[in-house]
N, CA, C and O of each residue as an XYZ file, in Angstrom:
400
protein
N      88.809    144.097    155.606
C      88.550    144.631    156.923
C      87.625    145.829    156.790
O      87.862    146.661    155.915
N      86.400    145.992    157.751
C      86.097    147.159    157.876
C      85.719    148.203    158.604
O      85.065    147.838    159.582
N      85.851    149.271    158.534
C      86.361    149.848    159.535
C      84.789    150.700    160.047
O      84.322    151.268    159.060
N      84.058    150.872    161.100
C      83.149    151.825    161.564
C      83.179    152.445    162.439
O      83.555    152.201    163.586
N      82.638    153.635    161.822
C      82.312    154.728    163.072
C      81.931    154.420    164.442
O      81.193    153.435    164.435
N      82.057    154.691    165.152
C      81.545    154.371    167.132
C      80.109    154.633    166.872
O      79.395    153.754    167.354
N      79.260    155.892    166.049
C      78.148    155.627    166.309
C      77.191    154.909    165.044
O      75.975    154.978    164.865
N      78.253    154.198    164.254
C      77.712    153.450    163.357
C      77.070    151.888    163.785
O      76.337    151.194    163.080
N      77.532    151.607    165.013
C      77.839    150.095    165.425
C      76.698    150.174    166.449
O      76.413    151.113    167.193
N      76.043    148.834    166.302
C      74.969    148.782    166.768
C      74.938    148.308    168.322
O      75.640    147.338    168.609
N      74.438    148.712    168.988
C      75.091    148.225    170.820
C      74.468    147.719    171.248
O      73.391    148.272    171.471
N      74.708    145.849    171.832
C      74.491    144.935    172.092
C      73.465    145.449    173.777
O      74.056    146.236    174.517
N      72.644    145.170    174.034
C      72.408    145.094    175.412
C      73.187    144.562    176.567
O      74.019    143.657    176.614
N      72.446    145.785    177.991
C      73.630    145.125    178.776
C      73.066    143.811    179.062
O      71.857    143.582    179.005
N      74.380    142.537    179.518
C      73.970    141.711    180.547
C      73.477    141.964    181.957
O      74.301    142.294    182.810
N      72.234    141.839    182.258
C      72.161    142.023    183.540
C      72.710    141.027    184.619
O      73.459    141.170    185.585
N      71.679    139.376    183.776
C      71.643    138.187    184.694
C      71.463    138.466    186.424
O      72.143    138.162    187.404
N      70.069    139.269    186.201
C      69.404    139.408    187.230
C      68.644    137.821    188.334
O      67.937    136.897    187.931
N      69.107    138.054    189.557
C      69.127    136.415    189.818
C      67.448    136.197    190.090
O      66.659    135.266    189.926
N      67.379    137.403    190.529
C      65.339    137.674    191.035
C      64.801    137.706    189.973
O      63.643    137.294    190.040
N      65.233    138.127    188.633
C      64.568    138.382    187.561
C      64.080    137.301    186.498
O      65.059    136.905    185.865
N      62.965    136.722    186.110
C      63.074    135.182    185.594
C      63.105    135.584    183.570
O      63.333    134.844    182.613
N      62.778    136.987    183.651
C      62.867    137.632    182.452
C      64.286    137.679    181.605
O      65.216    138.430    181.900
N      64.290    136.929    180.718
C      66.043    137.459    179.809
C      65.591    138.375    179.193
O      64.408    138.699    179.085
N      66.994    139.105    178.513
C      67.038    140.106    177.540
C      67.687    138.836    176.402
O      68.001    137.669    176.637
N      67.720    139.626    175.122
C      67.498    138.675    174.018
C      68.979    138.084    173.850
O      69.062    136.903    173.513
N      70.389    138.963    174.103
C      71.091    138.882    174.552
C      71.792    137.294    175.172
O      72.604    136.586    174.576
N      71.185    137.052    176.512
C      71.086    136.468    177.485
C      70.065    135.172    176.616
O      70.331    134.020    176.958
N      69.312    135.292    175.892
C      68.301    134.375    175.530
C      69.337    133.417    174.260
O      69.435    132.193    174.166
N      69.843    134.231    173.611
C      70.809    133.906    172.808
C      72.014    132.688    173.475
O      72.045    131.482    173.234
N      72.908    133.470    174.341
C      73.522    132.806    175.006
C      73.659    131.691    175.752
O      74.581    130.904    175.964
N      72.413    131.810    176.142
C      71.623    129.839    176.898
C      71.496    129.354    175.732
O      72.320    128.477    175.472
N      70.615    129.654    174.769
C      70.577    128.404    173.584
C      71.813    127.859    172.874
O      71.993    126.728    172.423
N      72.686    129.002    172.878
C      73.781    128.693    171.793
C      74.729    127.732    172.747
O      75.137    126.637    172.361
N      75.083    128.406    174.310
C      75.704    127.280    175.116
C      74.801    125.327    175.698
O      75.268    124.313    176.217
N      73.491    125.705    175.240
C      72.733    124.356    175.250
C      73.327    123.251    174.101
O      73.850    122.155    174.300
N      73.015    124.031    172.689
C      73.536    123.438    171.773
C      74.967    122.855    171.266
O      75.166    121.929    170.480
N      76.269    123.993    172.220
C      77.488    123.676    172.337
C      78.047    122.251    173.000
O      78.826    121.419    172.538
N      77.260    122.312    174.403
C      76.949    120.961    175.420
C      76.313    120.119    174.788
O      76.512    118.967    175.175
N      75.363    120.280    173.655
C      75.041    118.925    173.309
C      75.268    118.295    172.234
O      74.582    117.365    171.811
N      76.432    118.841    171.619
C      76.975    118.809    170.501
C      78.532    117.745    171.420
O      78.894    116.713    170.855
N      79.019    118.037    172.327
C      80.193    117.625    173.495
C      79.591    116.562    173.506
O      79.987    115.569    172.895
N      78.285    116.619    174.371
C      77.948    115.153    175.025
C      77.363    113.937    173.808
O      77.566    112.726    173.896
N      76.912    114.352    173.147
C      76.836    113.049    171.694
C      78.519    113.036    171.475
O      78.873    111.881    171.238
N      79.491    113.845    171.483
C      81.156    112.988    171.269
C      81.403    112.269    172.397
O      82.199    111.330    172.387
N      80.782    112.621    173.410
C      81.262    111.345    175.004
C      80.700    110.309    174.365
O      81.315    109.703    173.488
N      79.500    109.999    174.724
C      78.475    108.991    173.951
C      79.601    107.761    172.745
O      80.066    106.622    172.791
N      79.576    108.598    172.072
C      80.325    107.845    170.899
C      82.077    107.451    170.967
O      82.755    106.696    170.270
N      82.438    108.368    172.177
C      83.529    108.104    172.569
C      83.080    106.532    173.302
O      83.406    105.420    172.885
N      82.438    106.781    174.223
C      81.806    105.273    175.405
C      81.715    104.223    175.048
O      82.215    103.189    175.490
N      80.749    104.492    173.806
C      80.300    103.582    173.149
C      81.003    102.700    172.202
O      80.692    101.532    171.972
N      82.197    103.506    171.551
C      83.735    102.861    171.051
C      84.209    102.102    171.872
O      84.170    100.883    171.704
N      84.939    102.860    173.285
C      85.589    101.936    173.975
C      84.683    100.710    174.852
O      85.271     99.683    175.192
N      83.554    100.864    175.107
C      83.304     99.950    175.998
C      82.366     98.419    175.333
O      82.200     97.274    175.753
N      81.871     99.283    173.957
C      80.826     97.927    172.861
C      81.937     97.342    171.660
O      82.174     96.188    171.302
N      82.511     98.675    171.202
C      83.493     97.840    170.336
C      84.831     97.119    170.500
O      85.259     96.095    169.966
N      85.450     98.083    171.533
C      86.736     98.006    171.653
C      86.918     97.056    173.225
O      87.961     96.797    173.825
N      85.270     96.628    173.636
C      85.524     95.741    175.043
C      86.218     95.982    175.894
O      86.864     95.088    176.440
N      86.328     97.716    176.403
C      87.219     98.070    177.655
C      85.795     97.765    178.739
O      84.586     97.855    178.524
N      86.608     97.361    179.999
C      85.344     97.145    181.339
C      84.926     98.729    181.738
O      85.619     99.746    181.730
N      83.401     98.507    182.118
C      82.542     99.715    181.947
C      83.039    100.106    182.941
O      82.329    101.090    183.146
N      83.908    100.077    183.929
C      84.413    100.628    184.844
C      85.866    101.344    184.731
O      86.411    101.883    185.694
N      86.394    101.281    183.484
C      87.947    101.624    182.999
C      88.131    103.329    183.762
O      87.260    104.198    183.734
N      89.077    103.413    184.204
C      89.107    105.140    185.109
C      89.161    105.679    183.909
O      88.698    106.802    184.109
N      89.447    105.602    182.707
C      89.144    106.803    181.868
C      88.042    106.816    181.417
O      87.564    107.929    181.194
N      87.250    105.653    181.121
C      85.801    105.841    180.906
C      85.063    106.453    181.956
O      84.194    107.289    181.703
N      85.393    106.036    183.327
C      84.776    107.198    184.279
C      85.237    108.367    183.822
O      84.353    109.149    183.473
N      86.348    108.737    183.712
C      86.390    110.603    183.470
C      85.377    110.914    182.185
O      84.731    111.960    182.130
N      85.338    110.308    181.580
C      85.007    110.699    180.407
C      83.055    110.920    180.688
O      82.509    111.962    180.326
N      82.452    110.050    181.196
C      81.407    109.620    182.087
C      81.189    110.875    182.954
O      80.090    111.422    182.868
N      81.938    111.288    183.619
C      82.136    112.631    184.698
C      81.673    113.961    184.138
O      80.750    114.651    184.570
N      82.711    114.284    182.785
C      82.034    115.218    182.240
C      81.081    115.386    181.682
O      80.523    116.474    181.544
N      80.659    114.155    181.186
C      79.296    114.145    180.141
C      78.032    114.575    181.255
O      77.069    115.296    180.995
N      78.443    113.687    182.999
C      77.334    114.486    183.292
C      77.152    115.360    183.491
O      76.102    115.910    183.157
N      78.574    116.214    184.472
C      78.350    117.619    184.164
C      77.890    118.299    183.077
O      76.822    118.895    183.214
N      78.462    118.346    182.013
C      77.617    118.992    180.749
C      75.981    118.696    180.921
O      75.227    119.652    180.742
N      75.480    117.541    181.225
C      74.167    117.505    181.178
C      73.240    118.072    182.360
O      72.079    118.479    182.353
N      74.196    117.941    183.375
C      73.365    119.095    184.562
C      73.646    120.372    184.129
O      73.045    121.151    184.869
N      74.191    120.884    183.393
C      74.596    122.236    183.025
C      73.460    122.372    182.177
O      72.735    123.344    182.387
N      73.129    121.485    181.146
C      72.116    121.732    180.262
C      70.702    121.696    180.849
O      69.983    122.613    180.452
N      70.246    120.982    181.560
C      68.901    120.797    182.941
C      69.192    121.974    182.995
O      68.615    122.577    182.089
N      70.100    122.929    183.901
C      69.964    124.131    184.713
C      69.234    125.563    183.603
O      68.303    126.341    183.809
N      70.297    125.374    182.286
C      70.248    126.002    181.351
C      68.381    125.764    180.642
O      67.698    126.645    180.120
N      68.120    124.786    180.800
C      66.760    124.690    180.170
C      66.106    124.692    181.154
O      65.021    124.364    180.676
N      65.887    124.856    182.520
C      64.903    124.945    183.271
C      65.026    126.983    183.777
O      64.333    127.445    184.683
N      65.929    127.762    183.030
C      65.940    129.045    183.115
C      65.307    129.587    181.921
O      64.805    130.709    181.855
N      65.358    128.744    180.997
C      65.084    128.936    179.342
C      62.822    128.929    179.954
O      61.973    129.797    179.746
N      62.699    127.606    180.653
C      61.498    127.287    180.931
C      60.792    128.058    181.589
O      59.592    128.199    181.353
N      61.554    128.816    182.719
C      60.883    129.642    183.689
C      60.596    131.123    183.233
O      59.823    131.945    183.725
N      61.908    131.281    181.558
C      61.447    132.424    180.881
C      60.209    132.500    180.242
O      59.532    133.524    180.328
N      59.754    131.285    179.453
C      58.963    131.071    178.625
C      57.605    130.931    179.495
O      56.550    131.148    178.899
N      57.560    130.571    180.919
C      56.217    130.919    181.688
C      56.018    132.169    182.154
O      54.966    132.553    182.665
N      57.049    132.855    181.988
C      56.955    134.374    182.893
C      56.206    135.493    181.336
O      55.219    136.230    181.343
N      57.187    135.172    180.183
C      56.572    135.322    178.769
C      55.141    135.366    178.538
O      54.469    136.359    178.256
N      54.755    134.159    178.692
C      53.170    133.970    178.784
C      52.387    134.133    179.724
O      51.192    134.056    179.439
N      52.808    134.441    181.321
C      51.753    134.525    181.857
C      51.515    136.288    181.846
O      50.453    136.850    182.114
N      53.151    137.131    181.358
C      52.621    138.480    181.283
C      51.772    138.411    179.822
O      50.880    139.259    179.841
N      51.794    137.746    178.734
C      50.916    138.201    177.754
C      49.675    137.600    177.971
O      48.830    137.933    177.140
N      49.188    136.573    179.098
C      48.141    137.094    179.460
C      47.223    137.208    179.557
O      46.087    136.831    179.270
N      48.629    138.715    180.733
C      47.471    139.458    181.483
C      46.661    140.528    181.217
O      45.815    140.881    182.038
């Protein structure tokens, strides 16, 4: 364990998640990628979950648990759209201030 001083420790930026603001802090830049990669790490186990029960195991593509299972995967994937089209609007705001 180790132990540091208060002004030894290095201090994270605040979150703003400014809704007008299309700019992240690195923070915030971090956090979308790492939750992109979390979701798409989930949705390849739906996938292979689906793809068990409904190609190998011949459940009908309509089974109510294959819908649930179906349900979340899309949520996760509109989550990931939302998440990469904030990631996108950073990366044009990025370049159009460098420019100017």
């Amino acid at each position: 364990m180790t132990l540091h001083l208060s002004y030894e420790r290095i201090r994270k930026p605040q979150l703003s998640f400014n809704p007008e603001s299309k700019l992240l802090n690195l923070t915030e830049f971090e956090i979308i990628k790492a939750q992109i990669r979390r979701n798409a790490a989930v949705i390849d186990g739906y996938v292979e979950k689906i793809h068990l029960f409904v190609n190998q195991e011949k459940y009908p593509h309509r089974e109510s648990f294959i819908e649930k299972i179906r349900e979340k995967m899309f949520l996760l994937m509109e989550e990931n759209d939302t998440f990469r089209r904030v990631l996108w609007d950073h990366y044009q705001t990025v370049t159009a201030l460098q420019n100017l």
